[in-house]
C-alpha positions in Angstrom: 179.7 9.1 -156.6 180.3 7.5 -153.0 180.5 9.8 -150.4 184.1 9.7 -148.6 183.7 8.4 -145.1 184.5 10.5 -141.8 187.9 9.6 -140.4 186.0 7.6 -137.7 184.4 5.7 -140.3 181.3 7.2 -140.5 179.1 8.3 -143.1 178.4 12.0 -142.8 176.3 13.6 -139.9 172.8 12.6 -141.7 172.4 9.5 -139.4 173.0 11.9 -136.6 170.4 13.9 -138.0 167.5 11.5 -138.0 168.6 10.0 -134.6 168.3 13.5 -133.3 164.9 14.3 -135.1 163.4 10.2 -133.6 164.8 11.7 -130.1 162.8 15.5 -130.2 159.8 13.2 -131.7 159.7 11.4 -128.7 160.6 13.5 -126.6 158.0 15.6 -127.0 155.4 12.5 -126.5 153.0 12.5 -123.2 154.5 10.1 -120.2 151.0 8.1 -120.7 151.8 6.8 -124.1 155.2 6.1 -123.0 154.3 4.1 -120.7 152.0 1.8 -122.6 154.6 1.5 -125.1 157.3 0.4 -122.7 154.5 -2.3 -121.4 153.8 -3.3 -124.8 157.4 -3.5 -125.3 157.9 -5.3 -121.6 155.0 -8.3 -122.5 156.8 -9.0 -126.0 160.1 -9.2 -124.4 159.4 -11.5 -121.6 156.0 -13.6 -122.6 156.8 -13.7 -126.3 160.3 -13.3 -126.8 161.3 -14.8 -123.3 164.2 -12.4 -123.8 167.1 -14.4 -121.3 164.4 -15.3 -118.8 166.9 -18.2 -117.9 169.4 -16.0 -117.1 167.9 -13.5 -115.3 166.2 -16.3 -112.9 169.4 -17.5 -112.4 171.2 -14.5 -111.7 168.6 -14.2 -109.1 168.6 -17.3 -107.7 172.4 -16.9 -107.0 172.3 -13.5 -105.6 169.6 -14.4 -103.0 170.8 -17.7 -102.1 172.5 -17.0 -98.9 169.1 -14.7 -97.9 166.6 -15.6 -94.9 164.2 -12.5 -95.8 161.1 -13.6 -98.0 161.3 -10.5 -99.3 163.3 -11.6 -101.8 161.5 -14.9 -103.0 161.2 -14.0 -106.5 159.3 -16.0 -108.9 161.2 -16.2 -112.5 157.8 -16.0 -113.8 155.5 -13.5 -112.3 157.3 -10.1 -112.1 156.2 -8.0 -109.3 155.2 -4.5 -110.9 154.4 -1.3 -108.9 
């Protein structure tokens, strides 16, 4: 038998569940490894992926077009890190 959906259209609250067990999980991880996996995550998404690398040069391009400062000579290619 199926269960009956929530009136919003949801099924139960066992999603809920395991999205709230994956958030303590990490949550409870050390800043060091989060970090290497958001720069994991970071070189997949721009170098492999190129995840809207047009877009986000453009969108820069436009929004420091009337600019004098070289400050904000960005290169579309080489992000500056901290």
């Amino acid at each position: 038998m199926r269960p009956m959906p929530d009136t919003d259209g949801s099924f139960g609250g066992s999603g809920r569940r395991i999205g709230f067990a994956i958030l303590g999980a990490v949550g409870h991880l050390p800043f060091w490894f989060l970090y290497g996996v958001a720069d994991i995550l970071f070189a997949l998404a721009y170098y492999i992926v190129r995840y809207r690398r047009r877009l986000v040069a453009r969108n820069l391009a436009e929004s420091c077009a009337g600019s004098r400062s070289s400050s904000t000579a960005i290169s579309p290619t080489m992000p500056s890190r901290p």
